[in-house]
C-alpha positions as CSV (number, residue, x, y, z in Angstrom):
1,X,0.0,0.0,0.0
2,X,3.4,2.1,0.7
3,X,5.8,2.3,-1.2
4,X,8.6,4.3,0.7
5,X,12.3,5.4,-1.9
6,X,14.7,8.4,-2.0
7,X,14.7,11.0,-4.8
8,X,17.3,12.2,-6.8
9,X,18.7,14.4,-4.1
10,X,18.2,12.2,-1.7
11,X,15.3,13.1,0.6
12,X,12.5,10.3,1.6
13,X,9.7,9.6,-0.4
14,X,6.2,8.2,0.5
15,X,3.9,7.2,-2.3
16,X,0.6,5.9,-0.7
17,X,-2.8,5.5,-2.5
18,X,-5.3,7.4,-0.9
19,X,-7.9,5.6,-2.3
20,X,-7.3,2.4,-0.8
21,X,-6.2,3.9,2.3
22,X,-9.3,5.4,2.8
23,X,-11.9,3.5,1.1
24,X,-12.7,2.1,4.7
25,X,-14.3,5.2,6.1
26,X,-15.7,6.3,3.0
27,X,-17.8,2.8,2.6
28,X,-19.6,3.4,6.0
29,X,-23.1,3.4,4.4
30,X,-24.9,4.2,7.9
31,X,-24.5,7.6,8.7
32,X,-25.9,7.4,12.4
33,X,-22.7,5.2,13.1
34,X,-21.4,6.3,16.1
35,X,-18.5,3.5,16.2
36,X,-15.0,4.6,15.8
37,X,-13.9,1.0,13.9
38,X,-14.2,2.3,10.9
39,X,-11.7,5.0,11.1
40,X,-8.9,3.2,12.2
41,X,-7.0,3.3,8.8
42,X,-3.6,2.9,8.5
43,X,-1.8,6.2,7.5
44,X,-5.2,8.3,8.7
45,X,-3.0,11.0,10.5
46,X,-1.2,11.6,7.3
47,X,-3.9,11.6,5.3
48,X,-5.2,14.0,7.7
49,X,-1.9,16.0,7.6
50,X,-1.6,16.3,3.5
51,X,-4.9,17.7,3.5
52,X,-4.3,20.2,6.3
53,X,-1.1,21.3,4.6
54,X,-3.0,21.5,1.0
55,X,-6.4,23.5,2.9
56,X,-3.3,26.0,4.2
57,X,-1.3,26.9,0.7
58,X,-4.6,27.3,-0.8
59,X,-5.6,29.9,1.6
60,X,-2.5,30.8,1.2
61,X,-2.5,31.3,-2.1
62,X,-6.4,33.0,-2.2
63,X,-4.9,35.7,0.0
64,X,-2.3,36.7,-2.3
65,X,-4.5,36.9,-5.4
66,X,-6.7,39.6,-3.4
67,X,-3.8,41.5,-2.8
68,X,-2.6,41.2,-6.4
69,X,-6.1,41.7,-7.5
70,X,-6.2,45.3,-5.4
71,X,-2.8,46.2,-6.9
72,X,-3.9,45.5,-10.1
73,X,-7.0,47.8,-9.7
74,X,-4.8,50.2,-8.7
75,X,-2.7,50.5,-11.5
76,X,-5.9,50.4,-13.5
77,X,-7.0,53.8,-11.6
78,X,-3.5,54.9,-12.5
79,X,-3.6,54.5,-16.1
80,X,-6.6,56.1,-16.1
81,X,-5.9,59.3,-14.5
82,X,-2.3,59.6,-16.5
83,X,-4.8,59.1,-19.6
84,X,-7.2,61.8,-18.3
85,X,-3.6,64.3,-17.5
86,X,-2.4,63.5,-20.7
87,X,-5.1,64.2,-22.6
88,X,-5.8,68.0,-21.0
């Protein structure tokens, strides 16, 4: 289900498929199961962890669109006043 190497510069690898690893909890068909059993999966915490990491550089990355999204707006403005200036 692992499969654990080192890349070309040496640093550990972990190639897991999700999908196996998690098609246990996603099968639970019952909805009012209030068992834990079926989330005892192997690898669950970093699972758990990749997803937490991924949810944080998209934010990330949302967050610094806005602000390039104001900056272009301002430039926008910009252009148009030197256009307005220019055209006196």
């Amino acid at each position: 289900m692992t499969k654990q190497t080192l890349d070309s510069k040496g640093y550990e690898t972990v190639t897991m498929q999700v999908g196996k690893i998690t098609a246990k909890v996603s099968g639970v068909k019952n909805g009012l199961n209030t068992s834990t059993y079926h989330l005892k999966v192997a690898h669950i915490q970093t699972i758990f962890q990749i997803y937490d990491d991924l949810s944080r550089l998209v934010s990330a990355y949302g967050e610094l669109v806005a602000q390039d999204l104001q900056e272009f707006r301002q430039v926008g403005v910009n252009i148009q006043q030197t256009d307005k200036e220019v055209s006196k």
